[in-house]
C-alpha positions as CSV (number, residue, x, y, z in Angstrom):
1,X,198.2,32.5,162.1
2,X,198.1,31.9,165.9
3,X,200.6,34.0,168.0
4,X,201.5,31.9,171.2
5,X,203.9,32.5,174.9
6,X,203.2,29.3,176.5
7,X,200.1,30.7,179.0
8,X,196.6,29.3,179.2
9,X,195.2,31.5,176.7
10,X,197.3,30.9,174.0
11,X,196.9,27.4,174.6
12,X,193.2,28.2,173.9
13,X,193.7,30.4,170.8
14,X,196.2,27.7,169.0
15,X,193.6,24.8,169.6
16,X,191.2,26.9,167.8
17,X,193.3,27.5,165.0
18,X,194.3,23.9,165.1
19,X,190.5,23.5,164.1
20,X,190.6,25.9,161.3
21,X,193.5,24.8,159.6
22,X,192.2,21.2,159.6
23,X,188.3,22.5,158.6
24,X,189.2,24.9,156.7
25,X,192.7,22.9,154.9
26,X,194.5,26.0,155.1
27,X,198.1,26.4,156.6
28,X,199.1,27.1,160.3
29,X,201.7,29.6,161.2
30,X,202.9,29.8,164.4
31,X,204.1,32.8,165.9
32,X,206.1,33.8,168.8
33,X,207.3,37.1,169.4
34,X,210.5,37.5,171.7
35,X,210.2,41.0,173.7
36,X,213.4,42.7,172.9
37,X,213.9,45.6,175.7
38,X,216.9,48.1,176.1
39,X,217.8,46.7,179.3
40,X,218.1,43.3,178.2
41,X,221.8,42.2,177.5
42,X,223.0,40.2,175.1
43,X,223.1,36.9,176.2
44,X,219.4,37.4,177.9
45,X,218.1,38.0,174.7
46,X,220.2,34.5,172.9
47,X,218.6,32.4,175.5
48,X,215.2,33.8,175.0
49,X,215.4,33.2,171.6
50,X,216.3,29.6,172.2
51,X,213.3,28.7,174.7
52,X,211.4,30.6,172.0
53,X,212.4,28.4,169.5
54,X,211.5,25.5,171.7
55,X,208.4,26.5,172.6
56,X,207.4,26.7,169.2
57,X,208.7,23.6,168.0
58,X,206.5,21.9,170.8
59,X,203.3,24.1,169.9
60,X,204.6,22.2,166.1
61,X,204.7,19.1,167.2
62,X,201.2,19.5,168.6
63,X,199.9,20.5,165.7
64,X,201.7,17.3,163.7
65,X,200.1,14.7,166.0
66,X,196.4,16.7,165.1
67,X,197.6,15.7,161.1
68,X,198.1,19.0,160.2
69,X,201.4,18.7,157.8
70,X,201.6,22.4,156.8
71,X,202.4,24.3,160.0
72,X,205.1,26.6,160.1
73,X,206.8,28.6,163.1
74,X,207.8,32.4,163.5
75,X,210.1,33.9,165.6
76,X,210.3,37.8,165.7
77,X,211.9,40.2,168.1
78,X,210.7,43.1,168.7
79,X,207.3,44.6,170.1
80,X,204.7,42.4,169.7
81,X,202.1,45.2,169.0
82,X,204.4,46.6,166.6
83,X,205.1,43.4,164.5
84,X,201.3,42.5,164.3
């Protein structure tokens, strides 16, 4: 499981699990967690969720063109260091 936002470093931390799941032939889940704050209204939060959802589709399609057929995505919402 590799928990990714788009910066350098998780960039970093998916390529290395890209290597694990194709050394080690287990699966790949990919998870992105979408901050959900009191503040944030309603259609804030429905278009994070959709460049969420896009961002992890891309991070999948990475992982496809490594050959690695059984990677999944995750979206939560919520605190990330509450979810994980």
């Amino acid at each position: 499981m590799v928990a990714v936002d788009g910066s350098k470093f998780a960039d970093k931390a998916f390529e290395y699990a890209c290597e694990l799941s194709i050394m080690r032939n287990i699966p790949l889940i990919i998870v992105n967690v979408v901050e959900e704050y009191a503040t944030v209204g309603h259609s804030i939060l429905r278009e994070l969720k959709k460049l969420s959802k896009r961002m992890l589709h891309e991070y999948k399609g990475r992982a496809e063109t490594l050959d690695i057929r059984n990677a999944r995505t995750l979206q939560c919402v919520g605190n990330a260091a509450e979810k994980f």
